[in-house]
N, C-alpha and C positions, 0 to 999 in steps of 0.2 A: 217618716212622712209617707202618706201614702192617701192622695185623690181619689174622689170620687169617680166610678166603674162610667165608662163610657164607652155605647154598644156601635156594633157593625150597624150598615144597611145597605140595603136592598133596593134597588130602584125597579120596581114591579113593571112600571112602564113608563117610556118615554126618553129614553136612551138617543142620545143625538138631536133627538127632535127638541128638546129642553134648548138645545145650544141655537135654534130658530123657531123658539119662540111657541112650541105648542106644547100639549099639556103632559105631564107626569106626575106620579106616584111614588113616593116614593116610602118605605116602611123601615121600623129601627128590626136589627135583626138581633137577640138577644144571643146566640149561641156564642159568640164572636164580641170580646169584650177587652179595654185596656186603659190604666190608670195609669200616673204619677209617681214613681215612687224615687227614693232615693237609696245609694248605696255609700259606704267609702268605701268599700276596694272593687272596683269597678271591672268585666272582662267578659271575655264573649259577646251575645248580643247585647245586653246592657252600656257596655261597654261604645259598641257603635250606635246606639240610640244617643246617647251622651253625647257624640263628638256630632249626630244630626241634629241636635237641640241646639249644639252651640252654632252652628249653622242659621237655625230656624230662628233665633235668639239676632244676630246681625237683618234677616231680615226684615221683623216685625221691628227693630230701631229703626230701620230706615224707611218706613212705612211713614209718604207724607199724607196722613187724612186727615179731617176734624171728626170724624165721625166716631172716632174711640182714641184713646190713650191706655198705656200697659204702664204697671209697676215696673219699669225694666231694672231698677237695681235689685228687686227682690227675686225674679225673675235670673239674672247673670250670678246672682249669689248662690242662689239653688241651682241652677247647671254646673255651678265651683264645685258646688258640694258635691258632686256626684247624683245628681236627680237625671234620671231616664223615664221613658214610654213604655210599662210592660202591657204585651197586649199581644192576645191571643189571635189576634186578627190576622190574618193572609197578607202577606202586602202583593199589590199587582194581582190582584183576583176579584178586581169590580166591586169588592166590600165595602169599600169607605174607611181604609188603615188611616191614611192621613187626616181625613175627618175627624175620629173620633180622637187624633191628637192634636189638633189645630182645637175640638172644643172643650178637651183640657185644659189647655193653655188659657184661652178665652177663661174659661169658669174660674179661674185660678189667680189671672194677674191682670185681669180687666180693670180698669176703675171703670165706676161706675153700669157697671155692668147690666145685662137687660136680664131678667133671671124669670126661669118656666112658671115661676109661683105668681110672678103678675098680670095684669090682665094683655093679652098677646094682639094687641090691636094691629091692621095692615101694614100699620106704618111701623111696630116696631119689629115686626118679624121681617118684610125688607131690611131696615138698617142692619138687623144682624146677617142678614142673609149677604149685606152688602160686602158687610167689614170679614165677612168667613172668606169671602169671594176674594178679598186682598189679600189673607192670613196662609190658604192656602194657593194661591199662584206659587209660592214657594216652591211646590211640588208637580205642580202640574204644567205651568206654563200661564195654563188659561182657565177658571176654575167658576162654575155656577154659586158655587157656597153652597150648595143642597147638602154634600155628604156633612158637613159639622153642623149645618143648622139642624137635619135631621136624625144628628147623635147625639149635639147637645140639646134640645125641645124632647129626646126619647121618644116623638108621639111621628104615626103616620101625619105624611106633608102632599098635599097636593098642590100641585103646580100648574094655574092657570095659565098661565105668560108670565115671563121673565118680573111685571111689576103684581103680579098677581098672587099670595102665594096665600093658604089657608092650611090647617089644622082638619085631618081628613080624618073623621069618623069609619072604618072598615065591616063589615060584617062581621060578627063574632063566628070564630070558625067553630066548624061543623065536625062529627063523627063520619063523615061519609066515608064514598071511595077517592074522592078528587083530590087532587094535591096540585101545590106548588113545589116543586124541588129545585135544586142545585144536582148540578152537573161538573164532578171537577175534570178539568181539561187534562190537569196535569204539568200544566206550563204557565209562565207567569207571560202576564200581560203586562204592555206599558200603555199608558192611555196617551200620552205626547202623541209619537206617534201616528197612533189610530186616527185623533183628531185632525191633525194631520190630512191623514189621507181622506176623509170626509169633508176637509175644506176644500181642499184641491177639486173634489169632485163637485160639491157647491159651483164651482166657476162653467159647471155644464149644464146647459138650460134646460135639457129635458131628465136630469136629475134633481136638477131644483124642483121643477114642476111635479116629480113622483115624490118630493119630500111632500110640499105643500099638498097635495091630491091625496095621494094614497095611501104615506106612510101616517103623517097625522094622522087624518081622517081615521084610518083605520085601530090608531093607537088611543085617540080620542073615546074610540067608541069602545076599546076593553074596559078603559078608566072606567067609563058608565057604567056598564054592567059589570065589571066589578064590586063597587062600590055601592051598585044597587044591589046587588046578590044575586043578578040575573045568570048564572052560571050556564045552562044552554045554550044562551046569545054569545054568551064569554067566550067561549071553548069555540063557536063557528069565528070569530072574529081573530081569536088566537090565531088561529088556523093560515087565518088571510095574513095574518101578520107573518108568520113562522114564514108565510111563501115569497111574502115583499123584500123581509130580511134576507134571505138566502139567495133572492135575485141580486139586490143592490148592494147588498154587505157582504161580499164575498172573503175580500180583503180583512177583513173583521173577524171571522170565523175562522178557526185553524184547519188546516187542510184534512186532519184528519178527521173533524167531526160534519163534513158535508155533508157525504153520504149518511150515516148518522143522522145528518137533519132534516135529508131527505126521506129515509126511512120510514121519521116519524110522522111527514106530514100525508105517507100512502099508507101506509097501516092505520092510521088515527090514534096509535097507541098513546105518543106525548105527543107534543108541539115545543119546538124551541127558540130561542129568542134573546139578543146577546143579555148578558146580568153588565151594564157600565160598558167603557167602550171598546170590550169583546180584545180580541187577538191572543186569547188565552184565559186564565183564571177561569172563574164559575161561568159556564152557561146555566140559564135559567130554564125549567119546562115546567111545560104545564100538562096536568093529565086528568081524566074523566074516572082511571081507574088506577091509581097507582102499584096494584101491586102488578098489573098488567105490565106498567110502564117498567117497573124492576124487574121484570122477567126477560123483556126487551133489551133493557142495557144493562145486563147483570154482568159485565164486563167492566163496566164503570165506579165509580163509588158516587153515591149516591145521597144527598141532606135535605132530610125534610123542613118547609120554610111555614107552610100553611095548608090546613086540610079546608075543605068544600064538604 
């Protein structure tokens, strides 16, 4: 036995700000991929995917909704069997690891399921967004349902507001010099956590007010010109962003890539900006010229996401 491949992603923009309500982006990342499969003689990581399934298996039974139902005896029979998650994906590196196994599961032992081949109306892409959002709490605490909605849909997802969510057409990329990269940290993140300390900060009023002012606003207006291919506009607005991040998200960023952040935003070489909710795994940049930008952090390792 062996499911259908289900990719990483990348949330382009809108990190935190999704969790009140303003807009993100978010993209399937194909390098980063993980199915279904089964084994009987089970060991190593297979082996602890196995013993996280039958985990994840208790808590979709106990999942009270009406908004979906699972096969659960086909479901408990295949984790008997030895079925695990292989998947090349990172776990704790802002990817979407749990996503793309939360929409395995979904694709797999759903009844009635809502499936990419029919017509994606608002109402049914919320519901799936809804029932991801319970599927994976398992993992995270507190969960958008973005990462499995936009591993299992495979298609860029844009996020008006929380009841808002559409099917985001992107600019077909380019031969240039520009790029999106990934930046591995080298350390794993936990997003608990993070979120965490982004709520706590919520309860201060003139950080509330820089989310709603400047971070939105600012993250609103890359969406645009992303999306519109206004890349000039993009790159100064990055810019603003990389500087909002690195004031208010300190906590978010690991200590050793500040200066790093700072770096890029005096030079103009990249611009940085967390990839999910930061504290390690991938940061995200952006650059005007990338092989500028790899000459910069040739220290680093370095993945390309998207060229301009």
């Amino acid at each position: 036995m062996k499911g259908p491949l289900f990719y990483a992603k990348i949330l382009l923009f809108g990190e935190y700000g999704i969790i009140k309500d303003s807009k993100g982006l978010a993209i399937p990342f194909n390098a980063y991929r993980g199915a279904l499969k089964t084994s009987s003689n089970l060991s190593g990581t297979p082996k602890v995917s196995n013993k996280n399934l039958q985990n994840f298996y208790k808590h979709i039974a106990s999942l009270k909704t009406n908004l979906v139902s699972f096969n659960l005896s086909d479901l408990k029979k295949d984790i008997d069997n030895g079925m695990y998650f292989d998947s090349s994906i990172p776990q704790g590196y802002g990817v979407g690891s749990s996503g793309a196994l939360v929409a395995s599961i979904y694709d797999k032992y759903a009844n009635e399921k809502i499936t990419v081949l029919e017509n994606l109306t608002r109402e049914k892409l919320l519901k799936l967004k809804e029932v991801f959002s319970l599927m994976e709490s398992f993992f995270h605490g507190k969960s958008s349902g973005l990462d499995p909605l936009n591993s299992y849909l495979s298609l860029p997802i844009l996020i008006n507001s929380k009841d808002n969510v559409e099917p985001a057409g992107i600019p077909s990329q380019k031969e240039g010099k520009g790029a999106v990269f990934l930046l591995d940290s080298e350390q794993i993140g936990e997003t608990e956590p993070m979120v965490n300390i982004f709520m706590n900060k919520m309860k201060n009023e003139g950080f509330r007010k820089m989310i709603s002012e400047e971070f939105a606003t600012t993250t609103d207006a890359c969406i645009e010109d992303f999306l519109g291919g206004n890349v000039k506009s993009l790159f100064g607005n990055v810019k603003s962003l990389s500087k909002i991040v690195l004031k208010n998200f300190k906590p978010m960023i690991p200590d050793a890539f500040h200066k790093v952040w700072e770096n890029g935003i005096k030079t103009n070489d990249y611009y940085l900006k967390l990839c999910g909710s930061g504290g390690g795994g991938y940061i995200l940049g952006f650059t005007e010229d990338y092989k500028k930008a790899q000459k910069s952090l040739e220290n680093y390792k370095l993945e390309l996401v998207y060229r301009f």
